[in-house]
GURO-729237 format. One record per residue (C-alpha): x, y, z; residue in three letters. Coordinates in Angstrom, 3 decimals, padded with zeros to 6 digits. Example, Ala and Ser with C-alpha at 12.3 -4.5 7.8 and 13.67 -1.06 7.14 Angstrom:
<rs>
+----------+----------+----------+------+
:        x :        y :        z : resn :
+----------+----------+----------+------+
:  012.300 : -004.500 :  007.800 :  ala :
:  013.670 : -001.060 :  007.140 :  ser :
+----------+----------+----------+------+
</rs>
This chain:
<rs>
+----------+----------+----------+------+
:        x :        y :        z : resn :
+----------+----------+----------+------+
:  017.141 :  023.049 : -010.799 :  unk :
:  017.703 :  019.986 : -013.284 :  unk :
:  018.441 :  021.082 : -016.959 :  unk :
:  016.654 :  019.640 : -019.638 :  unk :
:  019.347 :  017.177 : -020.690 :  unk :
:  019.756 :  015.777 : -016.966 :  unk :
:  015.756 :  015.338 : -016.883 :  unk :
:  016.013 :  013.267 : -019.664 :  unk :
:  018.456 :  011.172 : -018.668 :  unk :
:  016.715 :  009.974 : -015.491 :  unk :
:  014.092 :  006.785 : -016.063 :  unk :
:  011.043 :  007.440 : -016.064 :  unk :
:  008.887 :  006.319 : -012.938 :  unk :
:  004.822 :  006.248 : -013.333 :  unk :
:  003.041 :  006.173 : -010.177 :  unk :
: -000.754 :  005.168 : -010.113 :  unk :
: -002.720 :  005.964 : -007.106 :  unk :
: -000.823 :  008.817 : -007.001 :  unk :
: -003.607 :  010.783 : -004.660 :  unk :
: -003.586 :  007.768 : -002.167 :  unk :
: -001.827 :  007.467 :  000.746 :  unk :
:  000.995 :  005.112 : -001.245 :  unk :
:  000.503 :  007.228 : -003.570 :  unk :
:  001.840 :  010.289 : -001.536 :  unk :
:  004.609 :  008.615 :  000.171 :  unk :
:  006.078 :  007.473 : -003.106 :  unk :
:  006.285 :  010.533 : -005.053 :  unk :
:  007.457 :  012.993 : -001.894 :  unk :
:  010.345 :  010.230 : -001.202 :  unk :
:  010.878 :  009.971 : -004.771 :  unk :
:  011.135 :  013.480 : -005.611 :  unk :
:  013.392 :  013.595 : -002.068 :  unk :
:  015.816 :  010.788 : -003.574 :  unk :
:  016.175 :  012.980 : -007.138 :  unk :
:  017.010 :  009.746 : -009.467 :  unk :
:  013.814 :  009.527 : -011.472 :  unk :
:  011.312 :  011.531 : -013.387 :  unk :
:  008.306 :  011.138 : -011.483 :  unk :
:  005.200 :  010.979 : -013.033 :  unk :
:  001.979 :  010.780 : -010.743 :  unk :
: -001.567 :  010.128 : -012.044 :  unk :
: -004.813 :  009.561 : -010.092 :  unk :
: -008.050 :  010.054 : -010.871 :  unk :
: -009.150 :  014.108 : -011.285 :  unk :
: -007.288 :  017.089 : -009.876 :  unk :
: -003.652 :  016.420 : -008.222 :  unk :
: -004.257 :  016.655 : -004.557 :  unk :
: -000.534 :  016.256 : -003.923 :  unk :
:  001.296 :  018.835 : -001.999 :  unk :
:  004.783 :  020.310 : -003.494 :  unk :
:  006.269 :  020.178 : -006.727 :  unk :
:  009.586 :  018.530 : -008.259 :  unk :
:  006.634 :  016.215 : -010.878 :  unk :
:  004.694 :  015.840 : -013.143 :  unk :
:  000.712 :  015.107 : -012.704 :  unk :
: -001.186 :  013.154 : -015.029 :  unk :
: -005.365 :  012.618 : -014.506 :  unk :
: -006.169 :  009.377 : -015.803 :  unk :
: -008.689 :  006.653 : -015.499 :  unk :
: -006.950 :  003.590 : -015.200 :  unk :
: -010.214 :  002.011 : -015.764 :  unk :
: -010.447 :  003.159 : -019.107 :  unk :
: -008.304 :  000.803 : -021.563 :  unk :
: -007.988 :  003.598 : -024.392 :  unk :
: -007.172 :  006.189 : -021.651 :  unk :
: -004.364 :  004.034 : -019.909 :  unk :
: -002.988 :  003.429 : -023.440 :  unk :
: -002.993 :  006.688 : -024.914 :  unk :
: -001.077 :  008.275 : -021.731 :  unk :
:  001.481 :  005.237 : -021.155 :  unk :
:  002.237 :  004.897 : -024.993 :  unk :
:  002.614 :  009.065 : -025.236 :  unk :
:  004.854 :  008.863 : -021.935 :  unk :
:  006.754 :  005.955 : -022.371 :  unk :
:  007.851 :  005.083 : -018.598 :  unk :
:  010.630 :  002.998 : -017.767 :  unk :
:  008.987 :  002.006 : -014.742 :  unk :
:  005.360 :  001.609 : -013.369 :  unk :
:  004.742 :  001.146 : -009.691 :  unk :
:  000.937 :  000.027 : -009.985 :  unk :
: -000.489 :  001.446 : -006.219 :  unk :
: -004.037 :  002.238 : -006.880 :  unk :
: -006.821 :  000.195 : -006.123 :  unk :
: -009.851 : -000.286 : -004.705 :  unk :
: -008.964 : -001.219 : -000.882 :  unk :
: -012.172 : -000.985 :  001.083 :  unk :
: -012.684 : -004.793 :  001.188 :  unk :
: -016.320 : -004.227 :  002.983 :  unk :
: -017.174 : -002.066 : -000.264 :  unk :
: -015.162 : -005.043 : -002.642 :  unk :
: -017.907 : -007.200 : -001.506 :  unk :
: -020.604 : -005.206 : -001.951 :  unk :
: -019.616 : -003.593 : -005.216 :  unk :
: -017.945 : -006.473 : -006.971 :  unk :
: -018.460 : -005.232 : -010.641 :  unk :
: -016.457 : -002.148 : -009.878 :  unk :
: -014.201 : -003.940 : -007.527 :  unk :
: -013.415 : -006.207 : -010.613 :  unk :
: -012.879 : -003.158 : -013.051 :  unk :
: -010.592 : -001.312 : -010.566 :  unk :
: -008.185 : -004.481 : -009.352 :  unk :
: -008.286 : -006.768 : -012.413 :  unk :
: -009.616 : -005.047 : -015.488 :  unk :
: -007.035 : -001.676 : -014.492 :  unk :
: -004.362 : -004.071 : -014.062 :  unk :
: -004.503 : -005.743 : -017.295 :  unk :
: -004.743 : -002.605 : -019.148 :  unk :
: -001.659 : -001.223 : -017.315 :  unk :
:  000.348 : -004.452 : -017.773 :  unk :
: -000.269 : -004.193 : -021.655 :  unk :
:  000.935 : -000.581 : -021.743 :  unk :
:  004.283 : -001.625 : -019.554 :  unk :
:  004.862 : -004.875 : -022.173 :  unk :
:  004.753 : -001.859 : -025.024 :  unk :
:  007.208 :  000.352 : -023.388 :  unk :
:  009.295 : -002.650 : -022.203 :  unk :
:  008.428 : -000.910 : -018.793 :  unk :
:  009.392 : -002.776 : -015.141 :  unk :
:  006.003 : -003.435 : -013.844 :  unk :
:  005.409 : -003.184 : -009.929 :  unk :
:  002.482 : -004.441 : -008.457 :  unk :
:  001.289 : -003.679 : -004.915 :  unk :
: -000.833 : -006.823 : -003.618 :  unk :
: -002.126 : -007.989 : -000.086 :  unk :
: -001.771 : -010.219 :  002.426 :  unk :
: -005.483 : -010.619 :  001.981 :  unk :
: -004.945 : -013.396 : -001.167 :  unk :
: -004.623 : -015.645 :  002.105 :  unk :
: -007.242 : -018.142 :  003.815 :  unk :
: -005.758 : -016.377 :  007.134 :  unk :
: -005.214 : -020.377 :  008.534 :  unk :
: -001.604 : -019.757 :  009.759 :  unk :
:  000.704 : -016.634 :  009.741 :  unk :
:  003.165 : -014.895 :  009.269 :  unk :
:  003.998 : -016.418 :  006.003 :  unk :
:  007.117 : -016.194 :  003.323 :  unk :
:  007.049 : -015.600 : -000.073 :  unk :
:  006.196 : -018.996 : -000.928 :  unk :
:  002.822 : -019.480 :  000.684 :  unk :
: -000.036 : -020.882 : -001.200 :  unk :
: -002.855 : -018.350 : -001.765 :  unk :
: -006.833 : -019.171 : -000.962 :  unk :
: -008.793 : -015.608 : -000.297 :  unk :
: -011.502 : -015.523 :  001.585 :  unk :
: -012.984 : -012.302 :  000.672 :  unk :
: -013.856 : -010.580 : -003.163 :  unk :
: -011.122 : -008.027 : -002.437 :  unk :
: -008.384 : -010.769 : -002.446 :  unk :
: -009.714 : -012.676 : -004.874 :  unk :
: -009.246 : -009.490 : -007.245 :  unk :
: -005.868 : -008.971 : -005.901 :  unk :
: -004.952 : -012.654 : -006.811 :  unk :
: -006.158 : -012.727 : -009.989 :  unk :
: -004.364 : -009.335 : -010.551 :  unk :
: -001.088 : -011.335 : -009.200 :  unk :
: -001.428 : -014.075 : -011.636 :  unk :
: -001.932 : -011.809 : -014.448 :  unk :
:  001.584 : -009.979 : -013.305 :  unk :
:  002.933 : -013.340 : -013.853 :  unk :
:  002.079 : -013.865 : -016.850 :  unk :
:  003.195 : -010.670 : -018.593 :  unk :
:  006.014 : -010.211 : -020.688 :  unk :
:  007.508 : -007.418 : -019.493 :  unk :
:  009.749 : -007.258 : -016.239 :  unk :
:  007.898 : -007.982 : -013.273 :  unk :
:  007.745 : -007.607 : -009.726 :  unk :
:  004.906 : -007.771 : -006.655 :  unk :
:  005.137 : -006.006 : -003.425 :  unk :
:  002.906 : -007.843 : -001.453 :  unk :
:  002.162 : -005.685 :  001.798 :  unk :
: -000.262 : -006.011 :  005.050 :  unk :
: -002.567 : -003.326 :  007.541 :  unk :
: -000.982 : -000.203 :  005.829 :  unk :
: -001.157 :  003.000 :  008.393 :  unk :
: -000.122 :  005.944 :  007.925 :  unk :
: -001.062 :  009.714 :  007.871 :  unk :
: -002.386 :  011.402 :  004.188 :  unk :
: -000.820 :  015.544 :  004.070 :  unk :
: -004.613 :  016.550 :  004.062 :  unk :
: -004.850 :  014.137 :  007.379 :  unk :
: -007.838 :  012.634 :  005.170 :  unk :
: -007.738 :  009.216 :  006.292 :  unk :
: -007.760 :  007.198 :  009.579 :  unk :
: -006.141 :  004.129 :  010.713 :  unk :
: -005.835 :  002.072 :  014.225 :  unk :
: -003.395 :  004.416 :  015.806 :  unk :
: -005.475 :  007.537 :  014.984 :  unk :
: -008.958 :  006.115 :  016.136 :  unk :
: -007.633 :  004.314 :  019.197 :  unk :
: -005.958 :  008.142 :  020.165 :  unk :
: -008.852 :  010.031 :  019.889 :  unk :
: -011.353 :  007.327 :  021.243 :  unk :
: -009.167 :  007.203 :  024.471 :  unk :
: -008.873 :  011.043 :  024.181 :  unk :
: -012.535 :  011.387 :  024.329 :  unk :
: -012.873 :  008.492 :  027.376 :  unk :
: -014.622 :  006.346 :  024.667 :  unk :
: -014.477 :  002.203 :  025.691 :  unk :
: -013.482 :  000.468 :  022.589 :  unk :
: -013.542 : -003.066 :  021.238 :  unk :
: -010.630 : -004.733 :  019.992 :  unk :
: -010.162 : -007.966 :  018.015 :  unk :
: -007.377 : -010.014 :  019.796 :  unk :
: -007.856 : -012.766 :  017.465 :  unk :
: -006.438 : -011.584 :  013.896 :  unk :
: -002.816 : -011.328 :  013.715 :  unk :
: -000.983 : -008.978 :  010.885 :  unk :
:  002.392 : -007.423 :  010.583 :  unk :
:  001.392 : -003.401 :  010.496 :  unk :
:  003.146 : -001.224 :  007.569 :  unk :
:  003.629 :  002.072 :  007.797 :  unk :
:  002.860 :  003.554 :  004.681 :  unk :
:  006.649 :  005.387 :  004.242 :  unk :
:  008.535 :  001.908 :  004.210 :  unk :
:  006.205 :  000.308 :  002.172 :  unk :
:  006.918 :  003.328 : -000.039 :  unk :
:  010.807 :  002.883 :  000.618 :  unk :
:  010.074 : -000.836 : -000.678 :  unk :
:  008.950 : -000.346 : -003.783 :  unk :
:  011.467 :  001.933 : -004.948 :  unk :
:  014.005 : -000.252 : -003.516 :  unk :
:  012.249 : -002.695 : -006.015 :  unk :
:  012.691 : -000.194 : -009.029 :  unk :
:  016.594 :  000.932 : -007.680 :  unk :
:  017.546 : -002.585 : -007.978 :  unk :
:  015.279 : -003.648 : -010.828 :  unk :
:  014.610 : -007.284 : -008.785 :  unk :
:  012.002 : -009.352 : -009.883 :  unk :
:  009.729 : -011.612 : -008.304 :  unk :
:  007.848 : -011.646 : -004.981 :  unk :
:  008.738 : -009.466 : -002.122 :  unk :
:  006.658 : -009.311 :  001.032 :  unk :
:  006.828 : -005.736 :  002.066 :  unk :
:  005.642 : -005.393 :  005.755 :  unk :
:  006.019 : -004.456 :  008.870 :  unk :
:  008.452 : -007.235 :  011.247 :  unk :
:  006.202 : -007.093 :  014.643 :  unk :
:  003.467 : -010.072 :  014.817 :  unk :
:  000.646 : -008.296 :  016.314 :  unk :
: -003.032 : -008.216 :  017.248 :  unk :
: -005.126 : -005.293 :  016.749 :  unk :
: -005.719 : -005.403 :  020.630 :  unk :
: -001.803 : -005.378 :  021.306 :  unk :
: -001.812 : -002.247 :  018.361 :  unk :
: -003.949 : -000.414 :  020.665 :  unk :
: -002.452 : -001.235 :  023.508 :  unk :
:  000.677 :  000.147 :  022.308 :  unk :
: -000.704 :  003.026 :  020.929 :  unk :
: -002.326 :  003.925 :  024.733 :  unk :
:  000.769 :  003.521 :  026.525 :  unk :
:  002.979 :  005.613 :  023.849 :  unk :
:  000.364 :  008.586 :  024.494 :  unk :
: -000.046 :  007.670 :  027.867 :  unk :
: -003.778 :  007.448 :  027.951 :  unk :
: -006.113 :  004.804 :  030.022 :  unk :
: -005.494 :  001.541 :  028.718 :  unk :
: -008.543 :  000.186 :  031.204 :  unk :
: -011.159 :  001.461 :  027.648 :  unk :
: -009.667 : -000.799 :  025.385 :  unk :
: -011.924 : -004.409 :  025.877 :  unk :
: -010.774 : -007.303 :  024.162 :  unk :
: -012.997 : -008.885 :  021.705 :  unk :
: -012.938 : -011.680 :  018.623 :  unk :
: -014.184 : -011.378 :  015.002 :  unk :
: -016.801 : -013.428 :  015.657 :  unk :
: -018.616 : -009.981 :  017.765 :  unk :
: -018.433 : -008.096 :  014.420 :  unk :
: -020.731 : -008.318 :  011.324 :  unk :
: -018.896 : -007.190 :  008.069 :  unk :
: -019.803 : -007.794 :  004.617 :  unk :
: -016.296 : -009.234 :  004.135 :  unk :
: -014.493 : -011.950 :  005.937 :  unk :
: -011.191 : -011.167 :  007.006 :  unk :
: -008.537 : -013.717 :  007.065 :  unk :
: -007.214 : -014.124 :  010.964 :  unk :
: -003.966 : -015.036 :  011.110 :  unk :
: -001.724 : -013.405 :  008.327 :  unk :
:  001.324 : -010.984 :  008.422 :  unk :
:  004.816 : -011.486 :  006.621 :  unk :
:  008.029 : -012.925 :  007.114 :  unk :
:  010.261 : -010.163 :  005.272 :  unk :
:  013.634 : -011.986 :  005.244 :  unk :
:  013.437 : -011.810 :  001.583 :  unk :
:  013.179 : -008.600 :  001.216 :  unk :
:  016.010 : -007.293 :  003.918 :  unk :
:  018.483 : -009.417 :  002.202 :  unk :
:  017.810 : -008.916 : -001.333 :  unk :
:  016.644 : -005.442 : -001.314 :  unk :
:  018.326 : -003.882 :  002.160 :  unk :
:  014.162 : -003.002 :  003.503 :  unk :
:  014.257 : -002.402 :  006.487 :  unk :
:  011.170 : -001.791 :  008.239 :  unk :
:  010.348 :  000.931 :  011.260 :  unk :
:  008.976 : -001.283 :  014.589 :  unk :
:  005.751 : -000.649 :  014.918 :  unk :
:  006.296 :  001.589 :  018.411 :  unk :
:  008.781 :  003.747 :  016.183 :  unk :
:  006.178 :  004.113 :  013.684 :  unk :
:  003.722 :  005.572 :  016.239 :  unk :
:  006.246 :  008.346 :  017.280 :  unk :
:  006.580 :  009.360 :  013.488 :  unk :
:  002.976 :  009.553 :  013.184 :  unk :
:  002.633 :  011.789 :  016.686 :  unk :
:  005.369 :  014.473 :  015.007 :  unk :
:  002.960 :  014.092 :  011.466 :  unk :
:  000.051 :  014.689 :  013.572 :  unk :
:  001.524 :  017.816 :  015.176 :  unk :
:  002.660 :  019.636 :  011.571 :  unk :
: -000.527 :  018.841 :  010.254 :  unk :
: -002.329 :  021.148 :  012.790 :  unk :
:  000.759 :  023.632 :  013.076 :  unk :
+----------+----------+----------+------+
</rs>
């Protein structure tokens, strides 16, 4: 058990989204790794399994809210995770996709310049047109849905803050919440398979898949190192949602014959989604060590998490 005195000589790390998936991965690898004071917040109850921090409800919506909490707490370092992600919803809902991606974010950046905090900002490969992939670093934005627009604008205000900054700009993040609350390609192509459902697959998008523990490992390889700038923060296999399923059938073994190929241009979403995106990480594995699972090793972590969840 940490004394007192050792508690407060560790930073202080502040975690939004805390409740999300990020959210969860950051503060169990962060309380794992023992270097910071974590602080999570989220909006209502803590639905965060284990202890070793310290919850914090807050509506990072509210501008009084966010700086009445941050000013009281005084973090050394804010890794901004929440948003909100459904990009179908984003378009639909733009007022409150505008409060929760831009207004949030401004709020939170003016609390980090008061506390001189390092301010980490999770963005998307979605502030993309989607013309050409997988890009670096310096790749000129143009969204083509509401979602990345917010993101973008959210970017730009990072930029211009005056407090130390970084962006962790990720793509397709997977992975499996403790309360097994959330789905994602490798869970829905399992049990559609499982139940001898035929499925359509786009085969004409391209991304680089993240599991949701390294772009976790990431970010606090962002705030170990205290780098600044843009970091793309991805997964390194180029791949299809067609070749995702595919891979996911053959690791379970299950009948690969179900899974029909299709194009974008089948499905009618609110949102457009940029095609051809996905990261070139070079950056990020020399400058920050990140090194990414392959997407086929991410699968077998997820089989074990599935497996504990029902044990």
């Amino acid at each position: 058990m940490a004394t007192a005195t050792q508690m407060s000589s560790k930073k202080k790390i502040f975690i939004t989204g805390a409740n999300g998936l990020l959210g969860q991965k950051l503060v169990s690898q962060l309380v794992d790794k023992g270097e910071f004071q974590v602080l999570a917040s989220g909006k209502g109850e803590c639905r965060l399994p284990g202890a070793g921090f310290e919850y914090v409800s807050l509506d990072i919506t509210n501008e009084i809210e966010v700086e009445n909490t941050l000013s009281s707490i005084k973090p050394d370092i804010i890794i901004h995770g929440a948003a909100m992600t459904n990009v179908d919803q984003c378009e639909l809902n733009q007022e409150a996709c505008f409060d929760s991606n831009v207004n949030a974010t401004a709020y939170l950046i003016k609390a980090a310049e008061a506390s001189n905090a390092h301010f980490i900002f999770v963005s998307t490969d979605f502030i993309f047109s989607g013309d050409e992939g997988p890009l670096d670093e310096n790749a000129i934005p143009a969204p083509v849905n509401y979602y990345g627009e917010t993101k973008l604008i959210g970017e730009e205000l990072v930029m211009k803050s005056k407090t130390k900054w970084a962006i962790a700009r990720t793509v397709l993040v997977f992975g499996i919440a403790h309360d097994m609350s959330r789905t994602n390609i490798v869970l829905w192509v399992k049990s559609s398979l499982e139940a001898g459902k035929e499925i359509q697959v786009v085969d004409d998008q391209f991304r680089t898949p993240t599991l949701a523990e390294d772009l976790a490992a990431g970010c606090i390889l962002i705030a170990e190192k205290e780098a600044e700038g843009v970091f793309n923060i991805s997964g390194s296999d180029f791949l299809t949602p067609y070749e995702m399923a595919h891979t996911t059938a053959e690791f379970f073994g299950l009948n690969k014959e179900l899974i029909k190929r299709a194009d974008s241009s089948t499905f009618t979403q609110p949102a457009k989604r940029p095609l051809k995106t996905g990261f070139i990480i070079k950056k990020a594995q020399e400058q920050l060590g990140f090194e990414p699972k392959t997407f086929r090793t991410a699968i077998g972590i997820l089989a074990k998490q599935i497996i504990l969840a029902r044990a």
